[in-house]
OpenMM code with the backbone's topology and positions (N, CA, C; nanometers):
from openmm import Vec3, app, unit

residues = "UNK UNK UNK UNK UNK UNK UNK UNK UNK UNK UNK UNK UNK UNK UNK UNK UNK UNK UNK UNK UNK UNK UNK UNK UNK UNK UNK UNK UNK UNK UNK UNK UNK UNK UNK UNK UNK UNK UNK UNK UNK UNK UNK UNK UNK UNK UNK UNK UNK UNK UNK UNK UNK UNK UNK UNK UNK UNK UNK UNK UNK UNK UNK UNK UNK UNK UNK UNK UNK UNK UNK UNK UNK UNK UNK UNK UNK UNK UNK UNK UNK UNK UNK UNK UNK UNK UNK UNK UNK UNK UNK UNK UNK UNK UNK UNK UNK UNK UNK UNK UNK UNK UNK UNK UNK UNK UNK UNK UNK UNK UNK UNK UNK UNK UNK UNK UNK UNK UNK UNK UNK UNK UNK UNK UNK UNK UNK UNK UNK UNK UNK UNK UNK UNK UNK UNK UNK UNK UNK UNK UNK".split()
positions = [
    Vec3(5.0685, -2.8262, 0.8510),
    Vec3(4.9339, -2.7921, 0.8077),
    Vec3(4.8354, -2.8895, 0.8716),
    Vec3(4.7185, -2.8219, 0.9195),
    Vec3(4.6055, -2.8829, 0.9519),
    Vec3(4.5533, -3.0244, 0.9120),
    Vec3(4.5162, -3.1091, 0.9420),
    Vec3(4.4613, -3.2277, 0.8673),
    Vec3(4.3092, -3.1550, 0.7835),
    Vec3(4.2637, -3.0751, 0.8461),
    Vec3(4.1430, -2.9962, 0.7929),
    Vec3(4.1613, -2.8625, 0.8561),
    Vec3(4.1615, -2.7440, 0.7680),
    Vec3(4.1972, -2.5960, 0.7796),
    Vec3(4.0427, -2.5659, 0.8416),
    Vec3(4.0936, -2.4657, 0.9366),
    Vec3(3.9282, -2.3931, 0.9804),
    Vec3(3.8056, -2.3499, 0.9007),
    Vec3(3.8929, -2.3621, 0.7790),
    Vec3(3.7741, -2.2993, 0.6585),
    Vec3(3.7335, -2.4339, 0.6167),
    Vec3(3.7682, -2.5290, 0.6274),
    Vec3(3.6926, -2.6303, 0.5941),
    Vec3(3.5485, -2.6232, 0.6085),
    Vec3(3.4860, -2.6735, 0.7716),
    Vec3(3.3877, -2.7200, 0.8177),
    Vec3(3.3162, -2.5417, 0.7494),
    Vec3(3.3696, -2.4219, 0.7233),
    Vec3(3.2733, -2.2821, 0.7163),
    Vec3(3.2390, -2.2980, 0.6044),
    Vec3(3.3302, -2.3589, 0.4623),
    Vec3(3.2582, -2.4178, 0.3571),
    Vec3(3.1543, -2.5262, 0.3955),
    Vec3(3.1882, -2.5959, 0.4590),
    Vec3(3.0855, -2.7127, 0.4561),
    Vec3(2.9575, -2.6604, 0.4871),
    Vec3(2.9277, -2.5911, 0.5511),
    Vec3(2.7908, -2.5176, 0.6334),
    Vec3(2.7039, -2.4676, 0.5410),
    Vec3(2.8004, -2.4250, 0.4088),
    Vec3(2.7558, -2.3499, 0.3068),
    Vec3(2.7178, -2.4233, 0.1812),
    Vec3(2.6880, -2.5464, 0.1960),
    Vec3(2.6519, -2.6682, 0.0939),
    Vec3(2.5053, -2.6515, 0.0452),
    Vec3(2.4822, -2.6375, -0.0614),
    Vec3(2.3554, -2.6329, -0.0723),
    Vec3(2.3414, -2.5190, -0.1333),
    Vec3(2.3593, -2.3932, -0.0908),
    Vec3(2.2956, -2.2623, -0.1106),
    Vec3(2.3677, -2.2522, -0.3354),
    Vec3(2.2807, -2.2022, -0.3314),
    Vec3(2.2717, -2.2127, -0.5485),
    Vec3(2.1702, -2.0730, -0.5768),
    Vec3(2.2429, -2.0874, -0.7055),
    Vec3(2.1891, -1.9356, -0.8034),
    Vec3(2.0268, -1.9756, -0.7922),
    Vec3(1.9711, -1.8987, -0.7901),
    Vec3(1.7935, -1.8399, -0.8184),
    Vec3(1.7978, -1.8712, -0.9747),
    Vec3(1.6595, -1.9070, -0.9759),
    Vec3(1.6049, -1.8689, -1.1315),
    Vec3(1.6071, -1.7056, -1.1734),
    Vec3(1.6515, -1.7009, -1.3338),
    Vec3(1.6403, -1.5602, -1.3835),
    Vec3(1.5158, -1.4753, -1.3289),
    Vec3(1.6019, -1.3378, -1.3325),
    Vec3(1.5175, -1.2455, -1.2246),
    Vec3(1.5180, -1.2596, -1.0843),
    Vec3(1.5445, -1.3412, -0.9940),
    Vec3(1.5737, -1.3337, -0.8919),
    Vec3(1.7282, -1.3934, -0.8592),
    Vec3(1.7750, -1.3482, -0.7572),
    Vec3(1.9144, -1.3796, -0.6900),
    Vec3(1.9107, -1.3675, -0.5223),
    Vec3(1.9904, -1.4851, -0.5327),
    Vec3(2.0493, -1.5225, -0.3852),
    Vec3(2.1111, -1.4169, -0.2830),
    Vec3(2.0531, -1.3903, -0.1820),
    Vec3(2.1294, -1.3150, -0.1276),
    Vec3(2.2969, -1.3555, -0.0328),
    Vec3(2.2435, -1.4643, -0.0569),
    Vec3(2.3738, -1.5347, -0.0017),
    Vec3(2.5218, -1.5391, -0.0657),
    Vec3(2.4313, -1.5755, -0.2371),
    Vec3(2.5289, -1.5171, -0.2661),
    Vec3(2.5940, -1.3826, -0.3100),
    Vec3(2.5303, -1.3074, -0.3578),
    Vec3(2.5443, -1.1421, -0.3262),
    Vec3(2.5947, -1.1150, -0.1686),
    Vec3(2.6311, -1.1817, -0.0885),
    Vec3(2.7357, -1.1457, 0.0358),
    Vec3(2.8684, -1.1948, 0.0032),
    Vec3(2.8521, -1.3117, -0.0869),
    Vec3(3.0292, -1.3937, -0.1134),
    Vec3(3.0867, -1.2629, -0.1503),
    Vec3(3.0126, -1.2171, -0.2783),
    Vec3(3.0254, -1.1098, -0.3562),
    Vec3(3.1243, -0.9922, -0.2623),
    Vec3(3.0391, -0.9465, -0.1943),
    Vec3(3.0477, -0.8186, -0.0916),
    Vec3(3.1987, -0.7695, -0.0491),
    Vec3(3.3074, -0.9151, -0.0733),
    Vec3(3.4100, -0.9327, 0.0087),
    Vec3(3.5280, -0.8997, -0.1396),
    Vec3(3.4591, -0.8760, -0.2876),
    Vec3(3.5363, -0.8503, -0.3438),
    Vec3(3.5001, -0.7104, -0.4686),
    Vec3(3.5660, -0.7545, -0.5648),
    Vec3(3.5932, -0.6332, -0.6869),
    Vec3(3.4264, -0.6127, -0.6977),
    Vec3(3.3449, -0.7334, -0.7539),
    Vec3(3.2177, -0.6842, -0.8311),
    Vec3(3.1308, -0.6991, -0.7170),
    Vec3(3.1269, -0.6560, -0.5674),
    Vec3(3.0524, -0.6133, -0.4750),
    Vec3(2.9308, -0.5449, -0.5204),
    Vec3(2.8078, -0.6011, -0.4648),
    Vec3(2.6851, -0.5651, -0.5583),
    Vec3(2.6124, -0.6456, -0.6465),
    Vec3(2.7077, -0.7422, -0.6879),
    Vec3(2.6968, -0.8082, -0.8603),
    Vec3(2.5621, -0.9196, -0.7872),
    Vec3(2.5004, -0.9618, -0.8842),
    Vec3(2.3875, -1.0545, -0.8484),
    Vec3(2.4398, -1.1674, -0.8489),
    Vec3(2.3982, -1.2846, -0.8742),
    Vec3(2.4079, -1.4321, -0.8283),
    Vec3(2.4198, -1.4874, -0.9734),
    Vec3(2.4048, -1.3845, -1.0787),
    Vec3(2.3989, -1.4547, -1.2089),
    Vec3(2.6206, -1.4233, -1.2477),
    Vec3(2.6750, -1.3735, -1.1990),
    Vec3(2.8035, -1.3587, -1.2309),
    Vec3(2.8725, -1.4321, -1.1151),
    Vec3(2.9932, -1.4864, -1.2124),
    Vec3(3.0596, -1.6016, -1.1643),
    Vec3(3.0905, -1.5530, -1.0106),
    Vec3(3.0899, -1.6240, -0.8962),
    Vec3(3.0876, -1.6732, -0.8038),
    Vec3(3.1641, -1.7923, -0.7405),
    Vec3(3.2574, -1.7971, -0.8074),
    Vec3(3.3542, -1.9430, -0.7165),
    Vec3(3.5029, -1.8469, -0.6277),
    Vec3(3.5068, -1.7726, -0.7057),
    Vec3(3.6196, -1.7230, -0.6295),
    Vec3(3.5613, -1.6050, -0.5073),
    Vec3(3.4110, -1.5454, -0.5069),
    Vec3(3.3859, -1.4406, -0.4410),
    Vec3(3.3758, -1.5868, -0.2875),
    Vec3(3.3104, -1.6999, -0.3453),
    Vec3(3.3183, -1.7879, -0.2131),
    Vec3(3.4452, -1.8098, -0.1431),
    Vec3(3.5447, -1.8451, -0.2183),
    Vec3(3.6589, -1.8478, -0.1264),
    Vec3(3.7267, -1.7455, -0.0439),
    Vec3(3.6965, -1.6161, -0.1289),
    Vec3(3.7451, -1.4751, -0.0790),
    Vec3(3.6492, -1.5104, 0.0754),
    Vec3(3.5085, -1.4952, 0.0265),
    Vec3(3.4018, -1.5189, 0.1785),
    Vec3(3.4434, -1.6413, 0.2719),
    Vec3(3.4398, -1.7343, 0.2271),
    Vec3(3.5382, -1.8290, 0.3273),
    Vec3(3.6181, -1.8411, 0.4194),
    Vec3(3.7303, -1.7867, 0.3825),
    Vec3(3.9002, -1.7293, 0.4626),
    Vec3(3.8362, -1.6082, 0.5030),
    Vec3(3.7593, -1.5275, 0.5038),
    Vec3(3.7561, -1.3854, 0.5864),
    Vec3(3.6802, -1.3911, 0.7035),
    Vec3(3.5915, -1.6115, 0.6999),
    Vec3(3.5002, -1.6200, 0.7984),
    Vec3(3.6208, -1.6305, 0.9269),
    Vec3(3.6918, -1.6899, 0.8760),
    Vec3(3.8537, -1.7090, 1.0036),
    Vec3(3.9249, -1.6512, 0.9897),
    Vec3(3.9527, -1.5108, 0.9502),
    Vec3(4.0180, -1.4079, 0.9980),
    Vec3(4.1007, -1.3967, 0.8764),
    Vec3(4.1232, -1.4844, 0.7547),
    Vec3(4.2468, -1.4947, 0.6665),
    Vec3(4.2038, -1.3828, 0.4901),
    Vec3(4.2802, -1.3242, 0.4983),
    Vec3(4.2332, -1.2213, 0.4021),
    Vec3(4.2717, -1.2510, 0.2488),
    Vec3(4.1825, -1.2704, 0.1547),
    Vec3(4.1721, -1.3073, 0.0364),
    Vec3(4.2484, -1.2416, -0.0698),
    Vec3(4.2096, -1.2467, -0.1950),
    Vec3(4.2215, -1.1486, -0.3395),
    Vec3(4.1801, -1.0497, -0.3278),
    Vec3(4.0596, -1.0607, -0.3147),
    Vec3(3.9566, -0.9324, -0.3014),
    Vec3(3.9348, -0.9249, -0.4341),
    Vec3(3.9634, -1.0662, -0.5299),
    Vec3(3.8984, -1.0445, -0.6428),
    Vec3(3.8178, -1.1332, -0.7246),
    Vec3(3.7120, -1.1587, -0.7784),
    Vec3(3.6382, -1.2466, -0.8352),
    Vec3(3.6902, -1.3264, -0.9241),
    Vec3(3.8220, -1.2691, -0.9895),
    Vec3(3.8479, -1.3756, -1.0787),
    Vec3(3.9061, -1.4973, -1.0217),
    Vec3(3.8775, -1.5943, -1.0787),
    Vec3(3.9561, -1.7503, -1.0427),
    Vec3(4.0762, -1.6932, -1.0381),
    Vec3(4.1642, -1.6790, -1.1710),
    Vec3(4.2982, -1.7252, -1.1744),
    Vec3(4.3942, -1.5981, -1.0746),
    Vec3(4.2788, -1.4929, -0.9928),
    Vec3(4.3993, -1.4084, -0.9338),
    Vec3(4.4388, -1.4993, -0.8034),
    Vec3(4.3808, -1.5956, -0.7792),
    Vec3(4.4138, -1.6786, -0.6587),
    Vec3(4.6027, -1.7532, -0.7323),
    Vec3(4.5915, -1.7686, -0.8351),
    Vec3(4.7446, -1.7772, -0.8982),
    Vec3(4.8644, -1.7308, -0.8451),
    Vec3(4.8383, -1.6076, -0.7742),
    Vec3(4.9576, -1.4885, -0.6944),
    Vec3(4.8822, -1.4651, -0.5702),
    Vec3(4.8581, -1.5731, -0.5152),
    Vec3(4.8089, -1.5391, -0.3944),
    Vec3(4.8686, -1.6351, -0.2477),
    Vec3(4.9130, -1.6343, -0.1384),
    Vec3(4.9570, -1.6661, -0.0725),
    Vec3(5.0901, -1.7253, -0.1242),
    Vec3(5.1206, -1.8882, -0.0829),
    Vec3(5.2231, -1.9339, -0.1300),
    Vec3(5.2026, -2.0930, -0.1868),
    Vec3(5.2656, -2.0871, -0.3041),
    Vec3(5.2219, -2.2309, -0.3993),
    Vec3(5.3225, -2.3481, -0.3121),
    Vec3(5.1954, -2.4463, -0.3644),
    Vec3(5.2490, -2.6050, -0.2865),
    Vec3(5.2890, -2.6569, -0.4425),
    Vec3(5.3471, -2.7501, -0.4431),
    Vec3(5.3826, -2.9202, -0.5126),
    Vec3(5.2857, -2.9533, -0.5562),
    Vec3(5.2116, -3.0080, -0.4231),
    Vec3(5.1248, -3.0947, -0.4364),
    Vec3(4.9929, -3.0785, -0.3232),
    Vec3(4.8988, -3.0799, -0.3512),
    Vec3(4.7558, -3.0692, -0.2531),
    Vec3(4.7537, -3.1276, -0.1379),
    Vec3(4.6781, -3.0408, -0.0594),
    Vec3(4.7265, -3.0459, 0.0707),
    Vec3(4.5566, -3.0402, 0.1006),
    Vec3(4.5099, -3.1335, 0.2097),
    Vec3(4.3573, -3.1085, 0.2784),
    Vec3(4.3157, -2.9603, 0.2518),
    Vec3(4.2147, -2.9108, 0.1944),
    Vec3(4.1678, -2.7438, 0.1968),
    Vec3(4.2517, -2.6472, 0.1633),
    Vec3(4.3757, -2.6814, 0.0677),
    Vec3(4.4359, -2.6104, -0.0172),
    Vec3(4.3532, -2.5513, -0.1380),
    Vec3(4.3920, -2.4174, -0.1843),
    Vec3(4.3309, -2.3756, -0.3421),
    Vec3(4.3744, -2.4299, -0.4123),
    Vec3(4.2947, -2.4705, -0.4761),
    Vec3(4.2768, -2.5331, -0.6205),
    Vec3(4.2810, -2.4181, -0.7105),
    Vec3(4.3081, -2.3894, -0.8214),
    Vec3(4.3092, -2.2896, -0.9329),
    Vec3(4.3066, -2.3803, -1.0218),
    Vec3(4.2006, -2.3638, -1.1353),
    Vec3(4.1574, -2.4787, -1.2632),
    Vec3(4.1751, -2.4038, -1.3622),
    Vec3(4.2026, -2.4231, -1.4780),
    Vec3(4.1614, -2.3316, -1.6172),
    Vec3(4.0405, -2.3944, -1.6603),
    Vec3(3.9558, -2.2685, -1.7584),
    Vec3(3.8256, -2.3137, -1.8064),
    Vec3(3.8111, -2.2591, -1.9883),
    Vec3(3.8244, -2.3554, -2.0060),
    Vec3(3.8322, -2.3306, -2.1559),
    Vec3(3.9285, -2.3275, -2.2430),
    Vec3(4.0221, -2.2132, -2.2492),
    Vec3(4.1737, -2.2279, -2.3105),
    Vec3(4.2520, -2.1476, -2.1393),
    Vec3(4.3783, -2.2902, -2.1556),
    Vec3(4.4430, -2.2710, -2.0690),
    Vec3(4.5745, -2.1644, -2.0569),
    Vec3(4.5696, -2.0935, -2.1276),
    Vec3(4.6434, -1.9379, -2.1638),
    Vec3(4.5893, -1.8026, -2.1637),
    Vec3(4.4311, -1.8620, -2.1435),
    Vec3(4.3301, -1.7615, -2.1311),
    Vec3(4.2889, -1.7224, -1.9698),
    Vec3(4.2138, -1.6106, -1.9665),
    Vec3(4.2020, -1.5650, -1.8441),
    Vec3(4.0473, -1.6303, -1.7597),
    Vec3(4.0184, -1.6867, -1.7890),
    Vec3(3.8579, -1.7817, -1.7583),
    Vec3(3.9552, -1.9059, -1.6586),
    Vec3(3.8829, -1.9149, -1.5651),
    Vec3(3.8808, -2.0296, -1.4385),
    Vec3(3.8180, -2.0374, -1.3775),
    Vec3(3.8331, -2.1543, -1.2659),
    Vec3(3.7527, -2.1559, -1.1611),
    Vec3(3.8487, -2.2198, -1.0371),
    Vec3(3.7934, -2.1506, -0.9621),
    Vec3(3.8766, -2.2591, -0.7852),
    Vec3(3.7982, -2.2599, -0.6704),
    Vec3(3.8794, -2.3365, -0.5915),
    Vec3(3.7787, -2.4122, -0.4754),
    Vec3(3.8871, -2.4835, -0.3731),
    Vec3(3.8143, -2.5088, -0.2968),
    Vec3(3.8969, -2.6261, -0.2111),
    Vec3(3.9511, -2.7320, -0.2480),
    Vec3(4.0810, -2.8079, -0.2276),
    Vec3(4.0835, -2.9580, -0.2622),
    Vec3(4.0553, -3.0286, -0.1160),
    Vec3(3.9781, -3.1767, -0.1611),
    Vec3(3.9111, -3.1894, -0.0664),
    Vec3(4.0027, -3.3728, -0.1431),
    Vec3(4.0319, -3.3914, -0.2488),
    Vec3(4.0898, -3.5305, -0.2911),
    Vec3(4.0826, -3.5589, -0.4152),
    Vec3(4.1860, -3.7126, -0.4488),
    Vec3(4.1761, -3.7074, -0.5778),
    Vec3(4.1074, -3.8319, -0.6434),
    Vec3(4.0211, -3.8685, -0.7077),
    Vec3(3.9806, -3.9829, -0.7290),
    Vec3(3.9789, -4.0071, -0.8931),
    Vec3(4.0331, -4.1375, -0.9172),
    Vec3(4.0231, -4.1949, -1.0496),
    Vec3(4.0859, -4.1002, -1.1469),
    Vec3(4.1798, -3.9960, -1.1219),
    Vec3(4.2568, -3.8619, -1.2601),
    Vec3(4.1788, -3.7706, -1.2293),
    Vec3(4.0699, -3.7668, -1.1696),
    Vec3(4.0363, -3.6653, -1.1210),
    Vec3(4.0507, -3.5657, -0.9833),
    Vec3(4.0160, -3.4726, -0.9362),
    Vec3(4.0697, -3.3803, -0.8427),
    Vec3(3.8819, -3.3357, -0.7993),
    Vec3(3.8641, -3.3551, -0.6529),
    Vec3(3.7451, -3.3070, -0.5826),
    Vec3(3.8016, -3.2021, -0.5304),
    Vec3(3.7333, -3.0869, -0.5289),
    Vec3(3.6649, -2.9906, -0.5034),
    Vec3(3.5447, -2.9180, -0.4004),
    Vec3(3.5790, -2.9004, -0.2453),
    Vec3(3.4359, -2.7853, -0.3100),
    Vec3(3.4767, -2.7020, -0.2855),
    Vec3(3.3536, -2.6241, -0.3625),
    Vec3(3.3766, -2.4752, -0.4088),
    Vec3(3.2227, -2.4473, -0.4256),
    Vec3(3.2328, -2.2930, -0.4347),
    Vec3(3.0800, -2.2265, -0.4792),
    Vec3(3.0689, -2.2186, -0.6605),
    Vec3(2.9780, -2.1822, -0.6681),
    Vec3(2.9575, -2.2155, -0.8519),
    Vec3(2.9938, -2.3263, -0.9270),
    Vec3(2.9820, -2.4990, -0.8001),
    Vec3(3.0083, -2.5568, -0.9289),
    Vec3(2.8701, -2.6048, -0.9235),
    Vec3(2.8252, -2.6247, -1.0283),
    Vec3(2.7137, -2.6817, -1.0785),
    Vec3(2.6076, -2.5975, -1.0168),
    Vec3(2.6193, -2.4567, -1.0533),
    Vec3(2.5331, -2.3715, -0.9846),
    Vec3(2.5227, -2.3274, -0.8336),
    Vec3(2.5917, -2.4254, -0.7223),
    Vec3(2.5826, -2.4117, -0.6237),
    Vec3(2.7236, -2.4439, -0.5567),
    Vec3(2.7071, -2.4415, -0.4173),
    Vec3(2.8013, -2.4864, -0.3306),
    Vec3(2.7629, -2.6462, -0.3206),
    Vec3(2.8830, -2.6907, -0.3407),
    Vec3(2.9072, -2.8740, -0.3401),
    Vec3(3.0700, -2.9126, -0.3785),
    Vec3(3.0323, -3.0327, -0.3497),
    Vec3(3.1555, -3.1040, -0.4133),
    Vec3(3.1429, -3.1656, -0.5561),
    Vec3(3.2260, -3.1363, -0.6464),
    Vec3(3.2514, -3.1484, -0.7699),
    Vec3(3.3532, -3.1892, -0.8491),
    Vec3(3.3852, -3.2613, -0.9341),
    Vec3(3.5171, -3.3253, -0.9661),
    Vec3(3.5664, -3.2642, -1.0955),
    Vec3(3.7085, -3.2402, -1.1141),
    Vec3(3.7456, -3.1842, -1.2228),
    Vec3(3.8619, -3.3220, -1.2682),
    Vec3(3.8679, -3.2662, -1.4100),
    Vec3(4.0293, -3.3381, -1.4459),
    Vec3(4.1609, -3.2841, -1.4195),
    Vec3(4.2212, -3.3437, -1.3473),
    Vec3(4.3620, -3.3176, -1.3078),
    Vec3(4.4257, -3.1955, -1.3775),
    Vec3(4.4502, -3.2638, -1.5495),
    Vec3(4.5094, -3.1941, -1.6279),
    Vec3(4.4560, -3.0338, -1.6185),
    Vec3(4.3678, -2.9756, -1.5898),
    Vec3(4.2952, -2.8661, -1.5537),
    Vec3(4.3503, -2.7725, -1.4636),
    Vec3(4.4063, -2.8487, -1.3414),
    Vec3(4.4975, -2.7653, -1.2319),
    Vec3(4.6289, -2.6747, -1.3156),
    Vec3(4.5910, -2.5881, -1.2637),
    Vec3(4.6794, -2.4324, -1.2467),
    Vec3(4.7800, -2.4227, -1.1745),
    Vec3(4.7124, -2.4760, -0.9904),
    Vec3(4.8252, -2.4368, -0.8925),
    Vec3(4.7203, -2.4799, -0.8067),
    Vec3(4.7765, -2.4942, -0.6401),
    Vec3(4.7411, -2.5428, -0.5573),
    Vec3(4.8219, -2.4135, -0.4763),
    Vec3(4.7344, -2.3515, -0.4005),
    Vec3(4.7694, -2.2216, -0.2654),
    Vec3(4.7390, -2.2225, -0.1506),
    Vec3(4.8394, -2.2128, -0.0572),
    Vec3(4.8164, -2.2080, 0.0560),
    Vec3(4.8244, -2.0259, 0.1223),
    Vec3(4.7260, -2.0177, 0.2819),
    Vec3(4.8030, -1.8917, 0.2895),
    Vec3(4.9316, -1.8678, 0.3283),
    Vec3(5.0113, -1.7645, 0.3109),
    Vec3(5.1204, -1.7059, 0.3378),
    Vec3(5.1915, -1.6984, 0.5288),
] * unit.nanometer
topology = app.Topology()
chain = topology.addChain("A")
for resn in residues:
    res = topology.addResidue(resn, chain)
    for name in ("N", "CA", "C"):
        topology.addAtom(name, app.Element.getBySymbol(name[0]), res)
């Protein structure tokens, strides 16, 4: 594996771009969108997984095709342990429940696990979660 996957630097490009105030939406992100299930959907519905789907399809590598976090769970093939620009899959809330979020791993600092991804903190960035949170770590197939 890559020291940095091609989708790296195509996330990176994409730093910055964040949800609109109510009543208006991003068209940017309404394209992440485009590449999956809720194609159409505005900038106010979750958005971390339509980025990664948009991500991997900028280099040719074909996604879920679905918005939810945790379908990245059955998707390519699971690692051990994190790998430069591996998926991350997090649980959000109760961890038996169907609510998540994922993103890139980018490292781990202090028990925590960096990230980026789209929708965290409203936008595309890097963001830190707690370890205990990880789901799975995916590579493609």
């Amino acid at each position: 594996m890559p020291a940095e996957p091609a989708w790296i630097p195509v996330a990176r490009t994409e730093i910055g771009v964040h949800t609109f105030a109510p009543g208006q939406s991003n068209p940017r992100v309404t394209a992440y969108h485009a590449l999956t299930n809720i194609a159409g959907y505005d900038d106010k519905a979750s958005w971390c997984s339509s980025f990664v789907n948009w991500t991997l399809a900028q280099v040719g590598i074909t996604g879920t095709g679905s918005a939810l976090a945790r379908s990245w769970l059955d998707w390519g093939k699971a690692l051990d342990q994190p790998v430069p620009g591996c998926i991350v899959v997090l649980t959000r809330d109760d961890p038996t429940g169907w609510k998540g979020h994922v993103g890139f791993y980018l490292r781990h600092e202090a028990g925590q696990i960096v990230l980026l991804g789209g929708n965290q903190l409203d936008c595309v960035c890097e963001n830190s979660y707690p370890l205990a949170s990880v789901l799975g770590y995916r590579w493609p197939a």
